[in-house]
C-alpha positions in Angstrom: 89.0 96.6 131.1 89.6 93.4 129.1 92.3 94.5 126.3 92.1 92.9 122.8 95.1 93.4 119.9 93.2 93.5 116.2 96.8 92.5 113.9 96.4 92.3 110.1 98.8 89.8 108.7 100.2 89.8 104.8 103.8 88.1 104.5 105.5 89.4 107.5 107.3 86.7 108.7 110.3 88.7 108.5 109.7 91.0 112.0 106.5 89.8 113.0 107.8 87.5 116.1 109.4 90.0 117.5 105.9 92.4 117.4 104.3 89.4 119.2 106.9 88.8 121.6 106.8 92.8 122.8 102.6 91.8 123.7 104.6 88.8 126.2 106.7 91.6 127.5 104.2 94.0 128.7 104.3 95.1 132.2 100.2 95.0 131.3 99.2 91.9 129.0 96.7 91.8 126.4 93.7 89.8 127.7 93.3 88.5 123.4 95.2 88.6 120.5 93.2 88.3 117.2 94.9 87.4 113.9 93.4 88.0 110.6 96.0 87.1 107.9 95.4 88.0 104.5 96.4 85.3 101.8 100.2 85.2 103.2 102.8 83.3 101.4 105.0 83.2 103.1 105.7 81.5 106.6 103.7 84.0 108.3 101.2 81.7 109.2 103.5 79.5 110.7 105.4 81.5 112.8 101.6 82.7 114.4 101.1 79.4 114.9 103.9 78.6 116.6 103.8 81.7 118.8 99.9 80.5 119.8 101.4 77.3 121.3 102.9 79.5 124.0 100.9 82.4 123.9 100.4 83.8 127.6 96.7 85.2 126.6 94.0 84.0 124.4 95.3 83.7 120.7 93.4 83.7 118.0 94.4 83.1 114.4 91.8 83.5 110.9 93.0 83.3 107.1 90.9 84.8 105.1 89.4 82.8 101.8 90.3 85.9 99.7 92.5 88.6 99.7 90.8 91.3 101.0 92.9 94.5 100.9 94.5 95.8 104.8 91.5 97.8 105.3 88.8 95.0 105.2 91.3 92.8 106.9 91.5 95.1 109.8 87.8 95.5 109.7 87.5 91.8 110.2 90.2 91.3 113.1 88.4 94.5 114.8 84.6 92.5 114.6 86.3 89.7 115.9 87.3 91.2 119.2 85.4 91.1 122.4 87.3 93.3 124.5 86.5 96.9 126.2 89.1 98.5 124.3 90.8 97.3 121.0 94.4 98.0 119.9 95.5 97.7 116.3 98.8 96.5 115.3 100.9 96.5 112.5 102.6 93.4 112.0 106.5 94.6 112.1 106.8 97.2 114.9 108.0 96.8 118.5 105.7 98.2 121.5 107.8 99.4 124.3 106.8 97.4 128.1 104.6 100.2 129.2 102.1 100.6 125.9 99.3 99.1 127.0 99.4 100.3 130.5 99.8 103.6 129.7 96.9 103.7 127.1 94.5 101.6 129.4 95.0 104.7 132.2 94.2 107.0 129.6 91.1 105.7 128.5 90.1 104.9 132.3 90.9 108.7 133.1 89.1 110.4 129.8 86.1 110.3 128.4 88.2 109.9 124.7 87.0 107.1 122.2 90.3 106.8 120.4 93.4 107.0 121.9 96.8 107.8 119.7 100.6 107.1 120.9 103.6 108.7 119.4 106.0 106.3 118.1 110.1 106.8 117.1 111.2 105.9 113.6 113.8 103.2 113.2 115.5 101.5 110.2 114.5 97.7 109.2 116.9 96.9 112.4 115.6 99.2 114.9 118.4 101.7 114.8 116.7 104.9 115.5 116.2 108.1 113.7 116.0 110.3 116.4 112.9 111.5 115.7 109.5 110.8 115.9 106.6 110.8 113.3 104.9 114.1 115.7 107.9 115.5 115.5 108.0 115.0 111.6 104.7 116.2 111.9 105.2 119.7 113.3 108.1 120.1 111.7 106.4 120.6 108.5 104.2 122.5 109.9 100.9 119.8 110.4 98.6 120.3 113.0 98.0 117.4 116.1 94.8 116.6 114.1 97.0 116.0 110.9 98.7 113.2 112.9 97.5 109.8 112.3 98.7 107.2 112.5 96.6 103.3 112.7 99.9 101.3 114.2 99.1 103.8 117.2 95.6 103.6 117.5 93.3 102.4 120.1 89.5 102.5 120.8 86.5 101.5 123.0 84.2 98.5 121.7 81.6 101.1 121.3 83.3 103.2 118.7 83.3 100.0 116.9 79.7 100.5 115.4 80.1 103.8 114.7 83.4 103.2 112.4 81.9 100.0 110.5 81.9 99.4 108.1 84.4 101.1 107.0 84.1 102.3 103.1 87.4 101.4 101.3 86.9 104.6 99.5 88.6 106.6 102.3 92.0 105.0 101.4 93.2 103.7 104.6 90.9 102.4 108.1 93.0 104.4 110.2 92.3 108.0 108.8 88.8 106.8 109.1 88.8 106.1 112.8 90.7 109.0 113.9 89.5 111.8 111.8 85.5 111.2 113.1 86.8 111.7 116.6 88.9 113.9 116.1 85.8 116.3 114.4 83.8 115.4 117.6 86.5 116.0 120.0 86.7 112.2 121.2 90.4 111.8 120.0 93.6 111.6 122.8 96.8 112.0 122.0 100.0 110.4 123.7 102.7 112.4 123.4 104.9 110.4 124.6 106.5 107.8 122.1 105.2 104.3 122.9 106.6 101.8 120.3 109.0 101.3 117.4 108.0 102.4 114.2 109.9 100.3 111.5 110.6 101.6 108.0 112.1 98.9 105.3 111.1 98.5 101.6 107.5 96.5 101.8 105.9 99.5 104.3 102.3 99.9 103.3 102.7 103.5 104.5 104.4 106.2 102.1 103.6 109.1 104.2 106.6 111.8 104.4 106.1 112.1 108.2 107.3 108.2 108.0 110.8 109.2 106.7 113.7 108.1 108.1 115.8 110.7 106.9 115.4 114.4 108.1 112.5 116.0 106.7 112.0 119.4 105.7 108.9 122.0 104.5 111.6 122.1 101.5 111.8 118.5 100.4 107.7 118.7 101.1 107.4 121.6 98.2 110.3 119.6 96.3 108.0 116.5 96.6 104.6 117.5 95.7 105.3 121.1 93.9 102.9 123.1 92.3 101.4 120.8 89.9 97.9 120.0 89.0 96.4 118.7 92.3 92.7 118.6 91.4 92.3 114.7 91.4 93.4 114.8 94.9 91.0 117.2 96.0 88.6 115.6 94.1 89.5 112.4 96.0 89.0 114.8 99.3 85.6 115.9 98.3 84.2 112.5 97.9 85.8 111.5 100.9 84.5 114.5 103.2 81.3 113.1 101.9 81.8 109.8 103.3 82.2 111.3 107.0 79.0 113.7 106.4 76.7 110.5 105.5 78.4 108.4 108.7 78.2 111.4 110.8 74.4 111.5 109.4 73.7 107.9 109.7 74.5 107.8 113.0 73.6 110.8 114.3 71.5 109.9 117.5 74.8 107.9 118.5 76.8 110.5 118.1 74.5 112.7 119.8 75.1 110.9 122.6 78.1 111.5 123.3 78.9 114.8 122.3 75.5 116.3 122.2 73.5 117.9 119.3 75.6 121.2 119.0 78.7 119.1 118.1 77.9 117.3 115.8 76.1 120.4 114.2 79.8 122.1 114.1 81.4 118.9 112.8 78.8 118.4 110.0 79.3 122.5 109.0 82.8 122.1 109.0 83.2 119.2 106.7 80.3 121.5 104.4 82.9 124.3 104.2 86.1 122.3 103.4 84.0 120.3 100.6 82.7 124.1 99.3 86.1 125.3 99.6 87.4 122.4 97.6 85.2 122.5 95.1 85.7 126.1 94.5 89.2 125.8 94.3 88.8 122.9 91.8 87.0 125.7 89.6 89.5 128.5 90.4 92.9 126.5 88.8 90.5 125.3 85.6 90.4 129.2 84.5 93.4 130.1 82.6 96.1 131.4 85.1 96.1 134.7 83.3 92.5 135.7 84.5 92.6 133.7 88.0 93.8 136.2 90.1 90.6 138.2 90.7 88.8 134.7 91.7 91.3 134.1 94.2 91.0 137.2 95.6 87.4 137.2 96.1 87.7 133.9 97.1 89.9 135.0 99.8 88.0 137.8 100.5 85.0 136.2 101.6 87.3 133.8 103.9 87.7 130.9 101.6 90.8 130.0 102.1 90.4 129.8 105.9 89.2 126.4 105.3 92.9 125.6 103.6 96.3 126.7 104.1 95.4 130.2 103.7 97.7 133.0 101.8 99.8 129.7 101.2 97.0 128.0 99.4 95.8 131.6 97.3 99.6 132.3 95.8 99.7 128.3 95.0 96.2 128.9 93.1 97.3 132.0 91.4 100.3 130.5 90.0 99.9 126.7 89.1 100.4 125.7 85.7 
């Protein structure tokens, strides 16, 4: 397989040699390195460049003409690789020796699209946290397909068609790429924790699974509470419409690969979780005095099995 690295650059001249210098110290090199730096200003650029002098591998660097936002910069460094399978990076991790080996066995071993890596959580100086963002993840309770995570990510060349373009309503490239195969079942995930996850104050990601600190369902319900959530599951809706019309676009691809009666359960699925949504959207706009027998019938006809269940009925019943 010939392995490329897709890396989106914005000022990260701060960690970003040492990210490059963990693809020289793989026990399994990358056979290209691809570069797509977004308006830095910082030295960015010229620590790239400097690393390119002495690059073991092919190493290619763009700047884009205009800012174009991290997920249209990834979009652009993943069109601009040729290899078999494509690795994003972030620009201020560390990938442990064995990364790319280990995910090139994988994909050589499974029929999987997308591969996924755990990865430990450090401080801006790599001291760790002791835990990992899957461990964050099940410890408040999210399922495996709740864990994404682009920094981790890796595909085959032919997912790229499928994926692009990517719309930039779906908020970030990497829940886009895992979530449509992880609905058709062409998702792997690494358990095992495969690079260094570093957390300091200009992290794109906000995610509470990214946390340093110890997390807890607690701080989760302390965080978001019980307030008026209907813009975000308004933003859901239009985004679970997004993976119908891919999934619909596509279809004889994606037929293809996992036949006609998955994609028939992935498109029904998505149908049930926008219904569900929008219900629920029209459940918390009735005054909370009469909402109770809507949630019940709602639950009664196995509504909230789409959501969080019970959980997601008391919540309904009782938001402001």
């Amino acid at each position: 397989m010939k392995i490329s690295i897709a890396m989106a650059t914005y000022n990260g001249a701060q960690y970003i040699e040492e990210q490059l210098q963990s693809f020289v110290d793989q026990t399994r090199q990358p056979d290209e390195v691809v570069v797509c730096d977004d308006g830095s200003t910082d030295a960015t650029l010229e620590v790239v460049e400097n690393f390119k002098e002495s690059a073991p591998f092919d190493f290619f660097i763009y700047r884009n003409e205009k800012n174009l936002g991290f997920i249209k910069n990834f979009e652009k460094a993943i069109s601009l690789c040729s290899g078999d399978v494509i690795f994003l990076s972030d620009q201020d991790d560390v990938w442990f020796e064995n990364k790319i080996d280990i995910v090139e066995r994988e994909f050589k071993n499974s029929s999987a699209m997308v591969v996924i890596n755990d990865q430990v959580i450090t401080d801006s100086n790599l001291k760790e946290s002791g835990a990992t963002k899957l461990d964050n993840a099940r410890r408040l309770g999210y399922s495996e397909s709740w864990f994404i995570t682009g920094c981790c990510t890796a595909f085959r060349s032919g997912w790229v068609d499928l994926i692009c373009p990517i719309p930039v309503e779906i908020g970030s490239h990497d829940i886009w790429i895992n979530r449509l195969a992880d609905m058709l079942d062409l998702r792997k995930i690494i358990f095992t924790p495969l690079q260094f996850y570093r957390r300091h104050e200009t992290n794109a990601s906000e995610s509470e699974v990214s946390d340093f600190r110890k997390i807890s369902r607690f701080k989760l319900l302390r965080t978001y509470g019980l307030g008026d959530a209907t813009c975000g599951w308004k933003v859901k809706i239009n985004r679970i419409n997004l993976y119908s019309l891919r999934l619909r676009e596509k279809s004889e691809i994606f037929t293809a690969l996992v036949g006609e009666e998955r994609l028939a359960w992935a498109l029904k699925s998505l149908e049930l979780e926008r219904n569900a949504l929008s219900r629920r959207v029209e459940i918390v706009g009735l005054p909370r005095i009469v909402r109770w027998w809507p949630v019940l019938n709602f639950w009664a006809k196995g509504g909230y099995a789409q959501l969080s269940g019970l959980q997601s009925a008391l919540k309904d019943i009782i938001r402001p």
